[in-house]
KEKOL-176697 format. One record per residue (C-alpha): residue in three letters; x, y, z. Coordinates in Angstrom, 2 decimals, padded with zeros to 5 digits, always signed. Each point is the difference from the previous one (the first is absolute). Layout:
BEGIN
r/east/north/up
ALA/X/Y/Z
...
# end
This chain:
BEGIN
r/east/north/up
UNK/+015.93/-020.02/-004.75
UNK/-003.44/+000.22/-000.22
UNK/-002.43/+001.88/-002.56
UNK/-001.84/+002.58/+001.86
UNK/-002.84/+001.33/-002.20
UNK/-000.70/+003.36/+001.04
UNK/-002.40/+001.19/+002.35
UNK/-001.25/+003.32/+000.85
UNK/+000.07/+001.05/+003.84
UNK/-003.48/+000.46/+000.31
UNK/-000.50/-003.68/-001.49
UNK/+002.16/-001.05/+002.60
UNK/-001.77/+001.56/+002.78
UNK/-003.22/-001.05/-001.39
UNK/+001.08/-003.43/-000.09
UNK/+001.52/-000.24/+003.05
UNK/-003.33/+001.49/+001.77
UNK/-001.78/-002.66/-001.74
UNK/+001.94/-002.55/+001.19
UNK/-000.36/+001.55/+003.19
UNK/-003.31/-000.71/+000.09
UNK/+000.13/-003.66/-001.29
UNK/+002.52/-000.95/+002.90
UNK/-002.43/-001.89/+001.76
UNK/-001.47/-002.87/-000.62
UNK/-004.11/+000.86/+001.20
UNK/+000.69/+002.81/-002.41
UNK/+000.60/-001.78/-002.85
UNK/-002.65/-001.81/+001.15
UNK/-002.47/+002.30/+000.21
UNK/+001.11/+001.84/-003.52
UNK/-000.64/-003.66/-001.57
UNK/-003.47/-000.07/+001.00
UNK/-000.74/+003.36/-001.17
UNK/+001.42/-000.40/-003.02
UNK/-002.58/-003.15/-000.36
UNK/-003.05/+002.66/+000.81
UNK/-001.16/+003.65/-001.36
UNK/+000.22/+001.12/+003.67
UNK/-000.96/-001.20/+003.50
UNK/-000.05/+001.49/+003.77
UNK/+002.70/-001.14/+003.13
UNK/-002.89/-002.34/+001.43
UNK/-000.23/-001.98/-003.25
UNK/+003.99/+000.07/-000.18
UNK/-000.30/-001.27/+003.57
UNK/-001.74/-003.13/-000.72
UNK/+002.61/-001.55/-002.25
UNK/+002.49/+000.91/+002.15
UNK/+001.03/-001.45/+003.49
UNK/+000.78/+003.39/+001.25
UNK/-001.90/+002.71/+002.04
UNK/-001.68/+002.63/-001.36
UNK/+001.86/+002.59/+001.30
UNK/+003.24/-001.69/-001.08
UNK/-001.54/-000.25/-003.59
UNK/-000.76/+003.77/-000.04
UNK/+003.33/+000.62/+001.19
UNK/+001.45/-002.07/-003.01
UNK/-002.43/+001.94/-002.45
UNK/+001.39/+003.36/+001.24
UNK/+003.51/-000.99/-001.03
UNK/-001.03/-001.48/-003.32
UNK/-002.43/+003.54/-000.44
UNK/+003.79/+001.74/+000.53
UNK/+001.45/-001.92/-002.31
UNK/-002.44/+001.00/-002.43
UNK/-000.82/-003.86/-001.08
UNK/-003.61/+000.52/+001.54
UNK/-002.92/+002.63/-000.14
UNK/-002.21/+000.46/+002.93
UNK/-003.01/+001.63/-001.27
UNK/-002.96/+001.00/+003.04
UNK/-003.17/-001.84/-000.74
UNK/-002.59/+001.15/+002.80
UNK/+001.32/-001.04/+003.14
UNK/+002.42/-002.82/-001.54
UNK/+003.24/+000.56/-002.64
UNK/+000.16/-001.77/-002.59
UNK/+003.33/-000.99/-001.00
UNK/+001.82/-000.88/-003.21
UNK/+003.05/-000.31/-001.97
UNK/+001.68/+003.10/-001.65
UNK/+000.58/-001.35/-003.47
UNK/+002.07/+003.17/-000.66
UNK/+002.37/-001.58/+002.34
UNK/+000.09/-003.09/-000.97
UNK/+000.31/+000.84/-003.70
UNK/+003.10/+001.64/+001.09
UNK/+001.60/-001.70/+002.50
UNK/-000.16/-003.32/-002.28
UNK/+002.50/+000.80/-003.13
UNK/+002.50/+002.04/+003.06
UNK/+000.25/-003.76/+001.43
UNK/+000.01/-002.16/-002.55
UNK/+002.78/+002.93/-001.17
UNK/+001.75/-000.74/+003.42
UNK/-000.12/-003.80/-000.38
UNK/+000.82/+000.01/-003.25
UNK/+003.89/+001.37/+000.88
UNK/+002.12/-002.70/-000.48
UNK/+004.19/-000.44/-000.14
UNK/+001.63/+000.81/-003.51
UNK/+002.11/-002.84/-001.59
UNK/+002.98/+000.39/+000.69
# end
């Protein structure tokens, strides 16, 4: 049997959205680098990355869903960065989740 700390269901979902948007590996990528700056735009993104721009954007949109990243209109560019809400949310719900381990029997 295994203890189960309790979770609310709107932890769960939040988590599992999260996670949703970390199941790629260009995505957690992408959210390392930004984590590394204050904020950048796709085309800087682009030039770390061996990936198209359009395939970048399209991996920005699913972290912006996710609410790990802010996309904030600059002009003509966006200027993208982590949602530290998020992250200072999601981070105690996992280490919660990993944490669950088998009782002694």
């Amino acid at each position: 049997m295994f203890f189960n700390p309790p979770m609310h269901s709107d932890d769960e979902a939040f988590l599992a959205n999260v996670c949703k948007g970390l199941a790629h590996p260009a995505r957690i990528r992408i959210l390392r680098q930004l984590m590394t700056e204050h904020s950048c735009t796709c085309g800087h993104l682009v030039e770390g990355l061996p990936l198209a721009q359009s395939t970048v954007s399209q991996h920005l949109k699913i972290l912006k869903e996710s609410g790990l990243v802010r996309g904030e209109v600059e002009g003509p560019r966006t200027c993208y960065c982590v949602d530290r809400e998020t992250v200072n949310r999601f981070a105690p719900l996992i280490r919660a989740l990993l944490a669950i381990t088998p009782e002694a029997s």
